[in-house]
C-alpha positions as CSV (number, residue, x, y, z in Angstrom):
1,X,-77.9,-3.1,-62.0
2,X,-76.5,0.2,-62.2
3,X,-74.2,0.1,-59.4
4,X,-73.1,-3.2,-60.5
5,X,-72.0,-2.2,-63.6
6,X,-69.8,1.0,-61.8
7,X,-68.0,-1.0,-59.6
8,X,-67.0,-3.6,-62.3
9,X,-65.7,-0.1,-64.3
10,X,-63.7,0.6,-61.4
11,X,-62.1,-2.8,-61.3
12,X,-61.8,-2.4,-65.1
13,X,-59.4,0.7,-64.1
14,X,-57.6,-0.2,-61.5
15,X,-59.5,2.3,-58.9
16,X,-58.3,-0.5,-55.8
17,X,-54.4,-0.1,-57.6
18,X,-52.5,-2.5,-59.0
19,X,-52.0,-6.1,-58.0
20,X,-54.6,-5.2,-54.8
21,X,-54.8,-8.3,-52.3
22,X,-50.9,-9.3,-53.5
23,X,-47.7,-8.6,-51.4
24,X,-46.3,-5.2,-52.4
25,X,-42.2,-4.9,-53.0
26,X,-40.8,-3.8,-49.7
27,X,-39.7,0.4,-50.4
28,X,-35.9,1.6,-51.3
29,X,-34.1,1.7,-48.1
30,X,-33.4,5.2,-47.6
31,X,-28.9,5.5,-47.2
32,X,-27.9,7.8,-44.3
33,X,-24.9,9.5,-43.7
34,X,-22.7,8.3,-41.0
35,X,-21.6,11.3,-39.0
36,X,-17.3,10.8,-38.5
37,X,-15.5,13.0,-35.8
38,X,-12.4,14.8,-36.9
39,X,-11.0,13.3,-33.5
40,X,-10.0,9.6,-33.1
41,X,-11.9,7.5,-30.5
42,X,-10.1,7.3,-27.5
43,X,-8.9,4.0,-26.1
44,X,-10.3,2.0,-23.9
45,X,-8.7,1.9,-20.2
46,X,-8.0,-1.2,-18.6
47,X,-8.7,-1.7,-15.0
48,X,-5.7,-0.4,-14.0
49,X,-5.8,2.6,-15.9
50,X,-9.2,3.2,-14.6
51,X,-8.2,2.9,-11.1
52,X,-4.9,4.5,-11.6
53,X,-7.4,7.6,-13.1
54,X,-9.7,7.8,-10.3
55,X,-6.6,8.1,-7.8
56,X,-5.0,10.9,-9.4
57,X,-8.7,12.7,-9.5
58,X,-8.9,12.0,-5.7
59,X,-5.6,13.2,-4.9
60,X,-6.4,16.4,-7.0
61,X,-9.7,17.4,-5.4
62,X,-10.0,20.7,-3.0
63,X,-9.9,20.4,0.2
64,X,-13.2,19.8,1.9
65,X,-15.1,22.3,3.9
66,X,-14.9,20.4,6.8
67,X,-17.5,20.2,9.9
68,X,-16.0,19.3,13.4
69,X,-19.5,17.5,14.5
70,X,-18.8,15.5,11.4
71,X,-18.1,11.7,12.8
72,X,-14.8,11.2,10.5
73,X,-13.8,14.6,12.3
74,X,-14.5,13.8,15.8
75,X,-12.8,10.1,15.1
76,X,-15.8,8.3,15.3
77,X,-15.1,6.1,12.6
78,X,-11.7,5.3,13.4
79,X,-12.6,4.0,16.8
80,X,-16.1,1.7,15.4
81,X,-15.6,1.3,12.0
82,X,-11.4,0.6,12.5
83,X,-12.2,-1.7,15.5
84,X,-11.9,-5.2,14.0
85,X,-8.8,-4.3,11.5
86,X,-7.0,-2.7,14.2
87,X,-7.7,-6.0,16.5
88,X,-5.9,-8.1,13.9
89,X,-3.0,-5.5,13.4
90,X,-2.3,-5.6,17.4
91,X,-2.4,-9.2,16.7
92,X,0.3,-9.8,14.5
93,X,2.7,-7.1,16.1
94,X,2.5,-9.2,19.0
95,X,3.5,-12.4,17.3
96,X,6.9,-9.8,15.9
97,X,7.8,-8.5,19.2
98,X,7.2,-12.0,20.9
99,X,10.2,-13.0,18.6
100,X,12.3,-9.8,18.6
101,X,12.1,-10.8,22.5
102,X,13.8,-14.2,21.8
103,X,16.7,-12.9,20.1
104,X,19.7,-13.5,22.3
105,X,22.7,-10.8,21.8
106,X,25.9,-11.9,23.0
107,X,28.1,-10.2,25.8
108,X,30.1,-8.8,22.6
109,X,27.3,-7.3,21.5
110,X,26.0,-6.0,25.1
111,X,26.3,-2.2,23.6
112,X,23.5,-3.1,20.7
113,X,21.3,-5.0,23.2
114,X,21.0,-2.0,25.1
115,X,20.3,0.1,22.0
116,X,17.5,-2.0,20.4
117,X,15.8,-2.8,23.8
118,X,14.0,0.5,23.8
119,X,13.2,0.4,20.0
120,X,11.3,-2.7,21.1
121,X,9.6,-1.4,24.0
122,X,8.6,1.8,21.9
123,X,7.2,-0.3,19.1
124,X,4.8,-2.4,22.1
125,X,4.0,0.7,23.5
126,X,2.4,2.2,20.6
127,X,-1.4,2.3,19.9
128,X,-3.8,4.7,18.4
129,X,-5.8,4.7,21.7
130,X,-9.3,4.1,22.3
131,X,-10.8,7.4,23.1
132,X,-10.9,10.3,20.9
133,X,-8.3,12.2,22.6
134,X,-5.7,9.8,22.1
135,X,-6.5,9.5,18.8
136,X,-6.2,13.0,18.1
137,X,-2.5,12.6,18.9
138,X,-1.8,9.4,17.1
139,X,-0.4,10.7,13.7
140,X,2.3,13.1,15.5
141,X,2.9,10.5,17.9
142,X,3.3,7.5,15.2
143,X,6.0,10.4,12.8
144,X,8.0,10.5,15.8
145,X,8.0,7.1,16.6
146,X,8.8,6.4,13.2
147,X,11.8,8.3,12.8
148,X,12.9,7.1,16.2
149,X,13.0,3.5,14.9
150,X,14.4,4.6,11.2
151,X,17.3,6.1,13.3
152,X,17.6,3.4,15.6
153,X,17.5,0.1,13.4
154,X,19.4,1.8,10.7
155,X,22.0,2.1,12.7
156,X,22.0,-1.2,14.8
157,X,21.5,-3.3,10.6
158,X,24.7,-1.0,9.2
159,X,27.2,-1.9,12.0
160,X,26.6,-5.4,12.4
161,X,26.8,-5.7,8.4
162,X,30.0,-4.0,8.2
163,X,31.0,-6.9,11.2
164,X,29.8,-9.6,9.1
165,X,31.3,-7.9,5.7
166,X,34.7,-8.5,7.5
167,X,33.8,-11.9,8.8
168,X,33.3,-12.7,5.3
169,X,36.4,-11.6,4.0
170,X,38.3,-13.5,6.6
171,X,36.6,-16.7,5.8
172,X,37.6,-15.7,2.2
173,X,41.1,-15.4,2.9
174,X,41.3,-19.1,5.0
175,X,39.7,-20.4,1.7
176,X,41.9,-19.2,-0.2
177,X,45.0,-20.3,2.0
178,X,43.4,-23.6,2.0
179,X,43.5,-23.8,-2.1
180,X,47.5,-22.7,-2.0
181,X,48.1,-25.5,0.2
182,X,49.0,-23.5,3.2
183,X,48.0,-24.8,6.3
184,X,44.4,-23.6,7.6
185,X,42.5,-25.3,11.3
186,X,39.2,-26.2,11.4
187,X,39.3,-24.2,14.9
188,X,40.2,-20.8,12.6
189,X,36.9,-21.3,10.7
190,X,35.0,-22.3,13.6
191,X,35.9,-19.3,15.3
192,X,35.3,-17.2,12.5
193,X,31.5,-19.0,12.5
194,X,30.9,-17.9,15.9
195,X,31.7,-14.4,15.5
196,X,29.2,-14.5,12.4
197,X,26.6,-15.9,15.1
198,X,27.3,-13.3,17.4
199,X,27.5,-10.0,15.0
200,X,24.0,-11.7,13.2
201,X,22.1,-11.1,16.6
202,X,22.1,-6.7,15.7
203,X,21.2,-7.3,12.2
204,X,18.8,-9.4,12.8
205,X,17.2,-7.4,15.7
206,X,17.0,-4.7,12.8
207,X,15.2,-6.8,10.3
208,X,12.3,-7.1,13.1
209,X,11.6,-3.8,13.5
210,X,11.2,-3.2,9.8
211,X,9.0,-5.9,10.2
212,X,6.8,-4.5,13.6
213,X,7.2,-1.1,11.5
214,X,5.0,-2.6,8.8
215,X,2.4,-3.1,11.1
216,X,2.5,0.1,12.3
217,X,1.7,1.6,9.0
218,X,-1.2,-0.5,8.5
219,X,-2.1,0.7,11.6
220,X,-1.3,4.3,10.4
221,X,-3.4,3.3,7.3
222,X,-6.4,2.8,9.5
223,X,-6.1,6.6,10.6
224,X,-5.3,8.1,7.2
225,X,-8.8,6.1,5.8
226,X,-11.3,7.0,8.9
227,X,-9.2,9.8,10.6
228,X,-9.9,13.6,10.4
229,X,-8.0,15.6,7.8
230,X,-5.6,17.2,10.3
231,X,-4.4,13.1,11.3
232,X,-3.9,12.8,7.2
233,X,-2.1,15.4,6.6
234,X,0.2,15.1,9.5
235,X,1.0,11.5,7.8
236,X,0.9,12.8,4.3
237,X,3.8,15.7,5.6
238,X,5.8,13.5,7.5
239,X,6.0,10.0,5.6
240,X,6.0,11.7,2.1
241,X,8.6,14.1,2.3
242,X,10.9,14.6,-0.5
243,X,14.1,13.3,1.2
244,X,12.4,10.1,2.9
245,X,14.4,7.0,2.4
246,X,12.7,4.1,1.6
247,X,12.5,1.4,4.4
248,X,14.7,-1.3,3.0
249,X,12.0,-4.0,4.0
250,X,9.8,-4.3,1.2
251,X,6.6,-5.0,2.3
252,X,7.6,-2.6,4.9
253,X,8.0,0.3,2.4
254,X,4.6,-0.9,0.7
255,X,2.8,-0.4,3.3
256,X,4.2,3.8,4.2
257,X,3.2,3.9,0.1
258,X,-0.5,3.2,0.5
259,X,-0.6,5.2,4.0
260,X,0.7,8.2,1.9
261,X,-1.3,7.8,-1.3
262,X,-4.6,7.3,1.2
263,X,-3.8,10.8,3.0
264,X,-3.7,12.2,-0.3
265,X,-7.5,13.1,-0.3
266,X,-10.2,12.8,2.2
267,X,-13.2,10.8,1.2
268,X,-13.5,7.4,-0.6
Protein backbone atom coordinates (compact mmCIF):
# COMPACT_ATOMS: atom_id res chain seq x y z
CA UNK A 1 0.00 0.00 0.00
CA UNK A 2 2.98 1.96 0.81
CA UNK A 3 4.77 1.60 -2.34
CA UNK A 4 1.63 2.43 -4.11
CA UNK A 5 1.17 5.42 -2.66
CA UNK A 6 5.21 6.57 -3.53
CA UNK A 7 4.96 5.87 -6.95
CA UNK A 8 1.70 7.82 -7.44
CA UNK A 9 3.82 10.87 -5.49
CA UNK A 10 6.35 10.52 -8.08
CA UNK A 11 3.85 10.81 -10.85
CA UNK A 12 2.33 13.62 -8.84
CA UNK A 13 5.91 15.41 -9.38
CA UNK A 14 6.83 14.76 -12.47
CA UNK A 15 9.86 12.21 -11.50
CA UNK A 16 9.35 10.44 -15.32
CA UNK A 17 9.56 14.45 -16.82
CA UNK A 18 7.20 16.18 -18.45
CA UNK A 19 4.78 15.05 -21.19
CA UNK A 20 6.63 11.26 -20.68
CA UNK A 21 5.30 8.78 -23.46
CA UNK A 22 4.59 12.10 -25.93
CA UNK A 23 6.89 13.10 -28.91
CA UNK A 24 9.56 15.54 -27.66
CA UNK A 25 10.34 18.92 -29.91
CA UNK A 26 13.22 17.96 -32.15
CA UNK A 27 16.60 20.21 -30.39
CA UNK A 28 17.90 23.71 -31.92
CA UNK A 29 19.95 22.91 -34.82
CA UNK A 30 23.30 23.86 -33.87
CA UNK A 31 24.66 26.82 -36.94
CA UNK A 32 28.30 26.14 -38.04
CA UNK A 33 30.60 28.29 -39.60
CA UNK A 34 31.43 27.84 -43.13
CA UNK A 35 35.17 27.94 -43.50
CA UNK A 36 35.87 30.48 -46.89
CA UNK A 37 39.51 30.47 -48.49
CA UNK A 38 41.02 33.82 -49.06
CA UNK A 39 41.81 32.25 -52.70
CA UNK A 40 39.10 31.85 -55.40
CA UNK A 41 38.23 28.32 -56.57
CA UNK A 42 40.04 27.51 -59.51
CA UNK A 43 38.20 26.67 -62.77
CA UNK A 44 37.32 23.74 -63.96
CA UNK A 45 39.38 22.40 -67.12
CA UNK A 46 37.84 21.14 -70.01
CA UNK A 47 39.06 18.07 -71.74
CA UNK A 48 41.22 19.87 -73.67
CA UNK A 49 42.77 21.72 -71.15
CA UNK A 50 43.25 18.54 -69.21
CA UNK A 51 44.98 16.93 -71.90
CA UNK A 52 46.75 19.99 -73.12
CA UNK A 53 48.03 19.94 -69.07
CA UNK A 54 49.17 16.47 -68.98
CA UNK A 55 51.34 17.00 -72.29
CA UNK A 56 53.22 19.86 -71.05
CA UNK A 57 53.86 17.77 -67.63
CA UNK A 58 55.16 14.93 -69.92
CA UNK A 59 57.25 17.00 -71.97
CA UNK A 60 58.77 18.57 -68.74
CA UNK A 61 59.71 15.39 -66.83
CA UNK A 62 63.62 14.31 -66.43
CA UNK A 63 64.97 12.24 -68.37
CA UNK A 64 64.65 8.60 -67.33
CA UNK A 65 67.39 6.47 -65.89
CA UNK A 66 67.29 4.25 -68.59
CA UNK A 67 68.24 0.29 -68.67
CA UNK A 68 69.59 -1.18 -72.02
CA UNK A 69 67.86 -4.80 -71.11
CA UNK A 70 64.71 -2.65 -70.92
CA UNK A 71 62.45 -4.00 -74.05
CA UNK A 72 61.48 -0.27 -75.23
CA UNK A 73 65.46 0.06 -75.20
CA UNK A 74 66.39 -2.98 -77.05
CA UNK A 75 63.36 -2.12 -79.61
CA UNK A 76 61.36 -4.87 -78.59
CA UNK A 77 58.20 -2.98 -78.72
CA UNK A 78 58.67 -1.37 -81.87
CA UNK A 79 59.13 -4.54 -83.77
CA UNK A 80 55.74 -6.63 -81.75
CA UNK A 81 53.79 -4.09 -80.45
CA UNK A 82 54.33 -1.64 -83.86
CA UNK A 83 53.78 -4.70 -86.09
CA UNK A 84 50.10 -4.25 -87.22
CA UNK A 85 50.23 -0.19 -87.52
CA UNK A 86 53.32 -0.37 -89.44
CA UNK A 87 51.57 -3.15 -91.79
CA UNK A 88 48.88 -0.63 -92.63
CA UNK A 89 51.42 2.39 -93.01
CA UNK A 90 53.48 0.16 -95.73
CA UNK A 91 50.08 -0.29 -97.11
CA UNK A 92 49.00 2.98 -97.94
CA UNK A 93 52.58 4.25 -99.19
CA UNK A 94 52.26 1.66 -101.65
CA UNK A 95 48.85 2.80 -102.95
CA UNK A 96 51.11 6.72 -103.21
CA UNK A 97 53.98 5.47 -104.92
CA UNK A 98 51.80 3.09 -107.25
CA UNK A 99 50.36 6.52 -108.50
CA UNK A 100 53.53 8.75 -108.39
CA UNK A 101 54.65 5.81 -110.85
CA UNK A 102 51.80 6.73 -113.27
CA UNK A 103 52.61 10.16 -113.59
CA UNK A 104 53.82 10.75 -117.16
CA UNK A 105 56.39 13.74 -117.59
CA UNK A 106 56.74 14.99 -120.94
CA UNK A 107 60.04 15.02 -123.13
CA UNK A 108 60.04 18.96 -122.09
CA UNK A 109 60.16 18.04 -118.86
CA UNK A 110 62.82 15.01 -119.22
CA UNK A 111 65.32 17.07 -116.72
CA UNK A 112 62.51 16.87 -113.71
CA UNK A 113 61.70 13.20 -114.52
CA UNK A 114 65.17 12.37 -113.88
CA UNK A 115 65.19 14.46 -110.69
CA UNK A 116 62.01 13.05 -109.01
CA UNK A 117 62.79 9.36 -110.08
CA UNK A 118 65.14 8.85 -107.20
CA UNK A 119 63.01 10.87 -104.66
CA UNK A 120 60.48 7.99 -105.49
CA UNK A 121 62.73 5.12 -105.35
CA UNK A 122 64.13 6.59 -101.91
CA UNK A 123 60.74 7.00 -100.46
CA UNK A 124 59.95 2.84 -101.57
CA UNK A 125 63.13 2.05 -100.22
CA UNK A 126 62.64 3.14 -96.82
CA UNK A 127 61.47 0.95 -93.80
CA UNK A 128 62.24 0.80 -90.17
CA UNK A 129 63.57 -2.80 -90.59
CA UNK A 130 62.70 -5.79 -88.91
CA UNK A 131 65.51 -6.75 -86.72
CA UNK A 132 66.82 -4.62 -83.93
CA UNK A 133 69.84 -3.53 -85.73
CA UNK A 134 68.09 -1.78 -88.39
CA UNK A 135 65.99 -0.25 -86.17
CA UNK A 136 68.64 1.19 -84.28
CA UNK A 137 69.40 3.23 -87.44
CA UNK A 138 66.03 4.13 -88.46
CA UNK A 139 65.65 7.71 -86.89
CA UNK A 140 69.12 8.97 -88.50
CA UNK A 141 68.27 7.18 -91.60
CA UNK A 142 64.48 8.58 -91.84
CA UNK A 143 66.26 12.78 -90.96
CA UNK A 144 68.26 12.24 -93.80
CA UNK A 145 65.82 10.92 -95.91
CA UNK A 146 63.69 13.60 -94.98
CA UNK A 147 65.70 16.38 -95.84
CA UNK A 148 66.62 14.68 -99.03
CA UNK A 149 63.00 14.75 -100.22
CA UNK A 150 62.28 18.50 -98.54
CA UNK A 151 65.15 19.54 -100.97
CA UNK A 152 64.21 17.51 -103.72
CA UNK A 153 60.25 18.14 -104.07
CA UNK A 154 60.67 21.76 -103.07
CA UNK A 155 62.49 22.36 -105.76
CA UNK A 156 60.79 20.13 -108.53
CA UNK A 157 56.82 22.09 -106.98
CA UNK A 158 58.72 25.85 -107.24
CA UNK A 159 59.89 25.51 -110.85
CA UNK A 160 56.94 24.08 -112.42
CA UNK A 161 54.73 26.78 -110.47
CA UNK A 162 56.71 29.61 -111.75
CA UNK A 163 56.04 27.62 -115.39
CA UNK A 164 52.44 27.56 -114.84
CA UNK A 165 52.46 31.21 -113.14
CA UNK A 166 53.60 32.32 -116.75
CA UNK A 167 51.23 30.09 -118.49
CA UNK A 168 48.61 31.88 -116.64
CA UNK A 169 49.59 35.13 -117.45
CA UNK A 170 49.70 34.34 -121.12
CA UNK A 171 46.19 32.97 -121.16
CA UNK A 172 45.49 36.28 -119.38
CA UNK A 173 46.76 38.34 -121.98
CA UNK A 174 44.81 36.26 -125.06
CA UNK A 175 41.64 37.07 -122.82
CA UNK A 176 42.13 40.17 -122.69
CA UNK A 177 43.00 40.62 -126.42
CA UNK A 178 39.93 38.69 -127.06
CA UNK A 179 37.73 41.44 -124.97
CA UNK A 180 39.45 44.48 -127.12
CA UNK A 181 38.41 42.79 -130.16
CA UNK A 182 41.68 41.92 -131.42
CA UNK A 183 42.03 38.81 -133.08
CA UNK A 184 42.95 35.68 -130.84
CA UNK A 185 43.02 31.52 -132.39
CA UNK A 186 41.59 28.86 -130.62
CA UNK A 187 45.07 27.11 -131.62
CA UNK A 188 46.96 30.08 -129.30
CA UNK A 189 44.90 28.85 -126.25
CA UNK A 190 45.16 25.36 -127.10
CA UNK A 191 48.72 25.48 -127.16
CA UNK A 192 48.93 27.43 -124.24
CA UNK A 193 46.69 24.32 -122.51
CA UNK A 194 49.11 21.90 -123.39
CA UNK A 195 52.01 23.54 -122.01
CA UNK A 196 49.87 23.73 -118.68
CA UNK A 197 49.59 19.84 -119.05
CA UNK A 198 53.07 19.45 -119.52
CA UNK A 199 54.65 21.94 -116.70
CA UNK A 200 51.61 20.22 -114.19
CA UNK A 201 53.40 16.69 -114.53
CA UNK A 202 56.70 18.40 -111.83
CA UNK A 203 54.22 19.93 -109.58
CA UNK A 204 52.24 17.29 -109.38
CA UNK A 205 55.04 14.77 -108.87
CA UNK A 206 55.77 17.13 -105.80
CA UNK A 207 52.46 17.03 -104.31
CA UNK A 208 52.96 13.04 -103.99
CA UNK A 209 55.80 13.01 -102.11
CA UNK A 210 54.41 15.32 -99.48
CA UNK A 211 51.91 12.93 -99.60
CA UNK A 212 54.29 9.41 -99.25
CA UNK A 213 56.17 11.90 -96.71
CA UNK A 214 53.12 11.70 -94.49
CA UNK A 215 53.31 8.20 -94.24
CA UNK A 216 56.67 8.26 -93.41
CA UNK A 217 56.08 10.27 -90.24
CA UNK A 218 53.44 8.00 -89.11
CA UNK A 219 55.87 5.63 -89.57
CA UNK A 220 58.43 7.85 -87.70
CA UNK A 221 55.59 8.10 -85.10
CA UNK A 222 55.67 4.42 -84.52
CA UNK A 223 59.41 4.79 -83.39
CA UNK A 224 59.20 8.00 -81.35
CA UNK A 225 56.09 5.95 -79.18
CA UNK A 226 57.89 2.39 -78.78
CA UNK A 227 61.50 3.33 -79.69
CA UNK A 228 64.47 3.80 -77.27
CA UNK A 229 65.21 7.34 -76.20
CA UNK A 230 68.28 7.78 -78.32
CA UNK A 231 65.59 7.06 -81.77
CA UNK A 232 63.37 10.06 -79.99
CA UNK A 233 65.67 12.34 -79.56
CA UNK A 234 67.31 11.93 -82.87
CA UNK A 235 63.67 12.78 -84.23
CA UNK A 236 62.92 15.41 -81.68
CA UNK A 237 66.58 17.30 -82.87
CA UNK A 238 66.14 16.89 -86.30
CA UNK A 239 62.27 17.54 -87.16
CA UNK A 240 61.88 20.17 -84.40
CA UNK A 241 64.55 22.44 -85.09
CA UNK A 242 64.03 26.07 -84.81
CA UNK A 243 64.43 26.90 -88.57
CA UNK A 244 62.33 23.84 -89.95
CA UNK A 245 59.85 24.95 -92.54
CA UNK A 246 56.65 23.59 -92.39
CA UNK A 247 55.75 20.91 -95.11
CA UNK A 248 53.29 22.79 -97.24
CA UNK A 249 50.93 19.60 -97.25
CA UNK A 250 48.85 19.84 -94.45
CA UNK A 251 48.20 16.69 -93.21
CA UNK A 252 51.68 16.15 -94.12
CA UNK A 253 52.92 18.83 -91.60
CA UNK A 254 50.34 17.23 -88.94
CA UNK A 255 51.73 14.30 -88.89
CA UNK A 256 56.00 15.73 -88.21
CA UNK A 257 53.76 17.79 -85.27
CA UNK A 258 52.66 14.70 -83.31
CA UNK A 259 56.08 12.80 -84.19
CA UNK A 260 57.80 15.83 -82.47
CA UNK A 261 55.41 16.43 -79.55
CA UNK A 262 55.61 12.27 -79.01
CA UNK A 263 59.68 12.44 -78.75
CA UNK A 264 59.21 15.05 -76.31
CA UNK A 265 59.18 12.55 -73.28
CA UNK A 266 59.59 8.87 -72.99
CA UNK A 267 56.82 6.98 -71.37
CA UNK A 268 52.93 7.20 -71.88
Amino acid sequence: MQSTRVLATLIGVGFFGPGCGEKQPPPPKREYEVWKSDKPPEPELTIEEQRAKLEAERENQPEPTLDPNDPREKHELVLNDGKSTLKGIYEERYNVITQMKAIKFDAEVAEQQKRFRPLLDAIEGFGIGMKPEEVDTAAERFCKLVDELRAGADALGAEGEAKLKEIDQQIAELEARQKEGKPVTTRQYEKLEEARKVQSAPVLGARYVYMAMRTLFDEAYVLADLGARRSQITLRDCLGKPDAAPVPYELAEEARQKVIKRSKYYLP
